[in-house]
C-alpha positions in Angstrom: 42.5 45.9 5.6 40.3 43.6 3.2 36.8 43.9 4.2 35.2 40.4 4.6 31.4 42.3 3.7 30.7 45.3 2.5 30.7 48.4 4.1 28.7 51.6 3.6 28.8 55.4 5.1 24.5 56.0 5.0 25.3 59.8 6.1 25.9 61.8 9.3 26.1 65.2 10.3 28.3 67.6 11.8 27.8 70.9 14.7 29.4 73.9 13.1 33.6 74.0 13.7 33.6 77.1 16.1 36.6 79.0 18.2 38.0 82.5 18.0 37.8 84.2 14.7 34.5 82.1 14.4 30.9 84.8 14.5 29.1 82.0 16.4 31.9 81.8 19.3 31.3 83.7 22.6 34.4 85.3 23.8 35.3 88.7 25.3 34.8 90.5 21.9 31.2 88.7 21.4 28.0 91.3 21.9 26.3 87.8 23.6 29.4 87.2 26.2 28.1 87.0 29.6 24.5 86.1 28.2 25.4 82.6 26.8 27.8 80.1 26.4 29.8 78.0 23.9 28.4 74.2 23.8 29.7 71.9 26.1 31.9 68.8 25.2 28.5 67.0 26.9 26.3 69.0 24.7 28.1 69.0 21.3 28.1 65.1 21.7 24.1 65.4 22.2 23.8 67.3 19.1 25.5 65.4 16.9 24.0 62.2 17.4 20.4 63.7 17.5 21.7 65.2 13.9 22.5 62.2 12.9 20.2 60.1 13.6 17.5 62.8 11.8 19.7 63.4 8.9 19.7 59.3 8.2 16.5 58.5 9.2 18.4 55.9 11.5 16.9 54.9 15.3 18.8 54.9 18.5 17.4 51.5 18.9 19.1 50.2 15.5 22.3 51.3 16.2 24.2 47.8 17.6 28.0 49.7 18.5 29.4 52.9 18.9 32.8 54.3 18.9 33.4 58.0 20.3 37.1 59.5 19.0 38.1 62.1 21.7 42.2 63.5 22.5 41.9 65.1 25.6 38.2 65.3 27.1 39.7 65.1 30.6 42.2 67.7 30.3 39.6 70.2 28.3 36.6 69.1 29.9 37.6 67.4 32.8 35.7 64.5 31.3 36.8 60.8 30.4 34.6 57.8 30.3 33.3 59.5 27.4 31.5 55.9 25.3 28.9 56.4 28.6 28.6 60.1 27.9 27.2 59.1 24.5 24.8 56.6 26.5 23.2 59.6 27.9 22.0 61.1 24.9 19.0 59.1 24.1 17.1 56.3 26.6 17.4 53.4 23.5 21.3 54.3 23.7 21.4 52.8 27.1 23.3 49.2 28.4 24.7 49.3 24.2 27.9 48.5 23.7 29.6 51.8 23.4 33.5 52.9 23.8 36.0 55.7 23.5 39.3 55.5 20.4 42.5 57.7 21.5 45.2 58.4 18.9 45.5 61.8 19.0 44.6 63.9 16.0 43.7 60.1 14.6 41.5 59.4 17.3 38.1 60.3 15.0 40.1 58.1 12.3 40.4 55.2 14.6 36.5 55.6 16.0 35.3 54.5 11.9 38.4 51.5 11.8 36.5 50.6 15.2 33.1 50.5 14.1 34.3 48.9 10.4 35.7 46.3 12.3 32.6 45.7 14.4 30.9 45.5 10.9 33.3 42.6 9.8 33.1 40.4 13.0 29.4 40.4 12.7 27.4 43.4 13.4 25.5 45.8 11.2 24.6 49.1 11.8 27.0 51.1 14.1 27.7 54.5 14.4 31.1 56.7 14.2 31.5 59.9 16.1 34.6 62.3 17.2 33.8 65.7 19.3 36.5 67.8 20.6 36.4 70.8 22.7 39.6 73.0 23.1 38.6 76.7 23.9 38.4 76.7 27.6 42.0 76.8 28.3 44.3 79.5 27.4 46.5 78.7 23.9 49.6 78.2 25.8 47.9 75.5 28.8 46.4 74.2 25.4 49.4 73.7 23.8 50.5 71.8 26.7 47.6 69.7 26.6 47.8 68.6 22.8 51.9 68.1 23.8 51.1 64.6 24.8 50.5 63.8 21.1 54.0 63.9 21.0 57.0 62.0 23.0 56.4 64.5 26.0 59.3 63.6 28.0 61.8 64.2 24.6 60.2 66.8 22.5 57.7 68.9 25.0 60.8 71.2 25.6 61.5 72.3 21.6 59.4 75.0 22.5 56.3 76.6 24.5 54.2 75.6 21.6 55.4 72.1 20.7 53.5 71.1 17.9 53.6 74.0 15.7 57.3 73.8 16.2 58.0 70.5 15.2 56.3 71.3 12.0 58.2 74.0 12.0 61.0 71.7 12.0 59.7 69.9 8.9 59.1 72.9 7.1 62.4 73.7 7.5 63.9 70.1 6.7 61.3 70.4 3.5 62.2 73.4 2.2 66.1 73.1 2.2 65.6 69.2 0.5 63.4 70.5 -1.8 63.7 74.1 -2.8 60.0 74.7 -1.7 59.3 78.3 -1.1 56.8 80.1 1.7 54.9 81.1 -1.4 54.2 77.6 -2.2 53.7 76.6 1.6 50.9 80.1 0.6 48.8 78.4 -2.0 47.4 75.6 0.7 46.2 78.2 3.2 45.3 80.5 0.7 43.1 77.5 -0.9 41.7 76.3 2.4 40.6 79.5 3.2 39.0 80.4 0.0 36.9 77.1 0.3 36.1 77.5 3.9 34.7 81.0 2.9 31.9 78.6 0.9 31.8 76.1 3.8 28.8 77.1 6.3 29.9 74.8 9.0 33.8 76.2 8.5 35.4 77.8 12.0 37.0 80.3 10.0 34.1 81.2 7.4 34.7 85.3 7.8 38.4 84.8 7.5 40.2 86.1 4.2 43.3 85.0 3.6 45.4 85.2 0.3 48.8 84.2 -0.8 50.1 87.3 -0.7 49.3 87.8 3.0 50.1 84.0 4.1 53.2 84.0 2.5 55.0 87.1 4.1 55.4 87.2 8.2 54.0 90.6 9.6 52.3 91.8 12.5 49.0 90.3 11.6 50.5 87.3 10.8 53.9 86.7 12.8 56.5 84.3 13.1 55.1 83.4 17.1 57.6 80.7 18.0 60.2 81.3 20.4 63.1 78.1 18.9 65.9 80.4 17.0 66.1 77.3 14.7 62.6 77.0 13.3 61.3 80.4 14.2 61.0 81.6 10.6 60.0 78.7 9.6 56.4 79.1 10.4 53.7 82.0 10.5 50.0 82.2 12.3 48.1 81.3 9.0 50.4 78.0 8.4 48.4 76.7 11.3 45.0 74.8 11.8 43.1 76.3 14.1 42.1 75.4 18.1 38.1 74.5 17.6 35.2 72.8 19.4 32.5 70.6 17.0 31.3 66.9 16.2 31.0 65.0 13.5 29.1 61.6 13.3 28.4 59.0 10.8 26.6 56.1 10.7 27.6 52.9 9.1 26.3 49.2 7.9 26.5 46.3 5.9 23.9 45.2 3.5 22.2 43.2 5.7 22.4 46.7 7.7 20.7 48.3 5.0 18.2 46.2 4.5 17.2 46.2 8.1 17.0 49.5 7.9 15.0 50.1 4.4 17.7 52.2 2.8 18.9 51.8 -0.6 22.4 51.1 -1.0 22.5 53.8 -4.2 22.1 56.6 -1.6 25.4 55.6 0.5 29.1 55.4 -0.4 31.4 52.0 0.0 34.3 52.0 1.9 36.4 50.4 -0.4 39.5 49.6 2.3 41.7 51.2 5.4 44.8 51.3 6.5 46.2 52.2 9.9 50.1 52.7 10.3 51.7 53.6 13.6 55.7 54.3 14.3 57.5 54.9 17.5 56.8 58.3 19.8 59.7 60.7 18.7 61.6 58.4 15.8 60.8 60.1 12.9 63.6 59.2 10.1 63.1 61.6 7.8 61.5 65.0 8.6 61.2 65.9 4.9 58.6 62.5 4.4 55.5 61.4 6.1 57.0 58.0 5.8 53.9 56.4 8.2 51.3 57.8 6.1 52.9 56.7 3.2 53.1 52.9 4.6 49.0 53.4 5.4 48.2 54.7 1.6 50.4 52.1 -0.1 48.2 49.2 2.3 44.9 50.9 1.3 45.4 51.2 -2.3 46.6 47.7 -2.8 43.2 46.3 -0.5 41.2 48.7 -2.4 42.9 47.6 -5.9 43.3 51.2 -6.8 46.0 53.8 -7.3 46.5 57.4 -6.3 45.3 58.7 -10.5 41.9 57.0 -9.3 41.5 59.4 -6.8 39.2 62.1 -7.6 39.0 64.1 -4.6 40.4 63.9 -0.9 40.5 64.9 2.7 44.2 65.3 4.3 45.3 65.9 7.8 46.7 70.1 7.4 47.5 70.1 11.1 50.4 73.1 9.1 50.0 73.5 5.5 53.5 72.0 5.5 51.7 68.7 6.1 49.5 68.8 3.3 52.4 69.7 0.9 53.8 66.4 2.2 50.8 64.4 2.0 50.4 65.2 -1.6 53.8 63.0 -1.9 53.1 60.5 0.5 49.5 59.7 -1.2 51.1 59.4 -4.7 49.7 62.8 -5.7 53.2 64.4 -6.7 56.8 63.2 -6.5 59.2 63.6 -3.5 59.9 67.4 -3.7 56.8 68.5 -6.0 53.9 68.9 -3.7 54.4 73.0 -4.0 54.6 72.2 -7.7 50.9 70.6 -7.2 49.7 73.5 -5.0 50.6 76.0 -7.3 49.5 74.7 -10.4 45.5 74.7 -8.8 44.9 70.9 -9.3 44.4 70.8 -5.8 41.4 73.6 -6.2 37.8 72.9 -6.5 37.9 73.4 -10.4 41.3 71.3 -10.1 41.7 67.5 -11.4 42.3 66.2 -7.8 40.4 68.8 -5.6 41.8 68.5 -1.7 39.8 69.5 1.5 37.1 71.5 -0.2 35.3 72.3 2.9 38.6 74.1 3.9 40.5 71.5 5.5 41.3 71.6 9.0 43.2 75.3 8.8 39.7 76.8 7.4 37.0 74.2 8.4 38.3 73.9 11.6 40.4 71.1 13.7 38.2 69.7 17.0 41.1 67.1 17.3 38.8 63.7 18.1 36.1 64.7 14.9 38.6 65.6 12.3 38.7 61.9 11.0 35.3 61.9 11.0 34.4 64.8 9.4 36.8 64.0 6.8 34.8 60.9 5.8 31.4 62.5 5.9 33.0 65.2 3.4 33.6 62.9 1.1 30.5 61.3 1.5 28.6 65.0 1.1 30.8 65.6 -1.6 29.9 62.3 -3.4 26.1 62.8 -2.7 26.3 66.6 -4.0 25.4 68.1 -0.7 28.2 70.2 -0.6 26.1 74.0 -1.4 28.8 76.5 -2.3 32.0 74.5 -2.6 30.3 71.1 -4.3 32.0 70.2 -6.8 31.0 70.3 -10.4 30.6 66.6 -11.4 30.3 64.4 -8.3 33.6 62.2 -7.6 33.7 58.5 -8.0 36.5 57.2 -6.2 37.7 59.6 -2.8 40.4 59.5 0.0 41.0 60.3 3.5 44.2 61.0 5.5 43.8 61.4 9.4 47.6 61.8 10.8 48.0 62.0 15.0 51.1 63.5 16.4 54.3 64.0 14.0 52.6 61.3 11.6 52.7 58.6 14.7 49.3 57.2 13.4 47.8 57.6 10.1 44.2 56.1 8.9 44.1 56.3 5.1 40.5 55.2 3.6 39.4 55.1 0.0 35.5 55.6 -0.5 33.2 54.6 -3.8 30.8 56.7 -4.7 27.5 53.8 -5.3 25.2 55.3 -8.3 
């Protein structure tokens, strides 16, 4: 989408990504279980705005639209009506026009499209937010749950967990197309582990993981589904991980700015978005992310860039199959070279395009309705060098962010500028 003003990220905040594996989640293993709890969906939304808003220096009062990304709040939470939730967190919030996006894993993606476009038809300061909580169901009533990201009625019965098995499924498709090995699947999780070790907000900070061990199926790290087919196909550590967190931004046009008394040299442009969306269930070609490709070739041509501009990015790792893929549909590698990429470390922090250095969502963490925004306020912190231990070494100019829902049903694909 051409912008018809110009639109900045002034900065946000998000609550730690937390869920099992995580030292600040309370389960059964937890010294504190029994004495506390893990935040509410109701709390984590509280805490992110509050963050927010401090972090920015922005008021409640200032704030003219909001746009909440949330999955499955009512199956999780037993809460919907979440836009009125976020009413609740602060008095000067109240009667504002504030409303709920839905598109799955895209649904944080779609809250910033929401509040951009908000931004074009007139207003000027509105905030972005996603918060997810998935931990208070068991994994296999959860992966039920996050089933209706897919065609439920067609593809719920490919197996008790559906969505690591129709990745499993792509893997598969990928590997035999392509020649791509489980070593180079290995290099992603190995990589988004090693940066969500540096990441302080990361779910799975504690968690070492190399190449050696993500490569090979064992008992700590088995092949878990139950499909003959695609069984092989896919190990625990190919997986993002079930999480609870936030992440808000806030965003506004230069009259926004003004209004507020921020100068624009501290925020970062959104240069363009793109949203593509395909049918439930019709995916032509298992070995492509054929929508996401559609959404970065809009993006780049409204931005009047190409993928060699980009000098660091945030893709959707729902399985580190996916971001193998999204290296080719982003114009990062040819069909059939994204292990190529993975392997050769360009991807890496020291690399020449450096991808999900917070640890992406199978290290950092995947609360389903922030992941869009976090990835946008990653780029943002890594533009603004407020990245501690996994900055990067010279700040990046030009960025990108993927957020895919479902078996790439919906992709958002935004390009950022860093303003010096």
């Amino acid at each position: 989408m051409k912008f018809r003003r110009k639109i900045y990220v002034v900065g946000g905040a998000h609550t730690p990504f937390i869920g099992k594996h995580s030292p600040d989640f309370i389960w059964k293993g937890h010294p504190d279980f029994g004495k506390r709890e893990n935040p509410t969906l109701e709390e984590l939304i509280h805490q992110v705005v509050h963050s927010a808003l401090e972090s920015t220096g922005v008021k409640p009062a200032d704030i003219e639209k909001i746009y909440i990304g949330n999955f499955v709040g009512e199956l999780f939470s037993n809460q919907g009506h979440l836009g009125s939730m976020v009413a609740r967190v602060h008095p000067d919030l109240e009667t504002k026009p504030i409303a709920r996006t839905e598109a799955a894993c895209a649904s944080g993606g779609i809250a910033i499209t929401a509040a951009i476009d908000a931004l074009n038809a007139g207003h000027d300061i509105a905030m972005a937010l996603g918060a997810e909580v998935q931990t208070t169901a068991s994994a296999r009533d959860g992966a039920d749950y996050l089933a209706r990201a897919a065609h439920y009625a067609s593809e719920r019965g490919i197996d008790d967990f559906t969505f690591p098995c129709l990745f499993a499924r792509r893997a598969k498709a990928y590997k035999e197309a392509t020649g791509a090995t489980d070593e180079d699947i290995a290099h992603v999780v190995a990589k988004a582990y090693e940066n969500g070790n540096r990441n302080p907000f990361a779910h799975m900070r504690t968690v070492k993981v190399s190449v050696e061990h993500a490569a090979t199926a064992s008992d700590k790290n088995p092949n878990f589904l139950k499909n003959p087919e695609y069984k092989e196909h896919l190990k625990i550590t190919d997986c993002s991980q079930v999480s609870d967190g936030a992440s808000a931004i806030l965003l506004a046009t230069e009259e926004g700015l003004e209004k507020l008394g921020i100068d624009k040299r501290s925020c970062v442009e959104i240069l363009a978005y793109a949203q593509a969306t395909s049918a439930l269930g019709a995916v032509k070609d298992l070995t492509r992310l054929d929508n996401a490709a559609a959404a970065a070739e809009r993006a780049y041509a409204d931005a009047g860039l190409t993928p060699a501009d980009v000098q660091v990015a945030e893709v959707h790792d729902c399985f580190a199959i996916t971001e193998l893929m999204m290296y080719e549909a982003l114009g990062f590698a040819e069909y059939g070279q994204g292990g190529a990429l993975a392997r050769s470390g360009a991807t890496r922090l020291d690399g020449s395009i450096p991808v999900n250095t917070g640890g992406g969502l199978m290290a950092f963490g995947h609360p389903v309705g922030a992941t869009g925004v976090k990835q946008v306020l990653e780029i943002y912190r890594q533009m603004k060098g407020r990245c501690g231990d996994y900055q990067l070494a010279t700040p990046p100019t030009i960025g990108l962010t993927a957020n895919m829902g479902g078996d790439d049903r919906t992709t958002v694909v935004m390009l950022m500028r860093n303003v010096a």
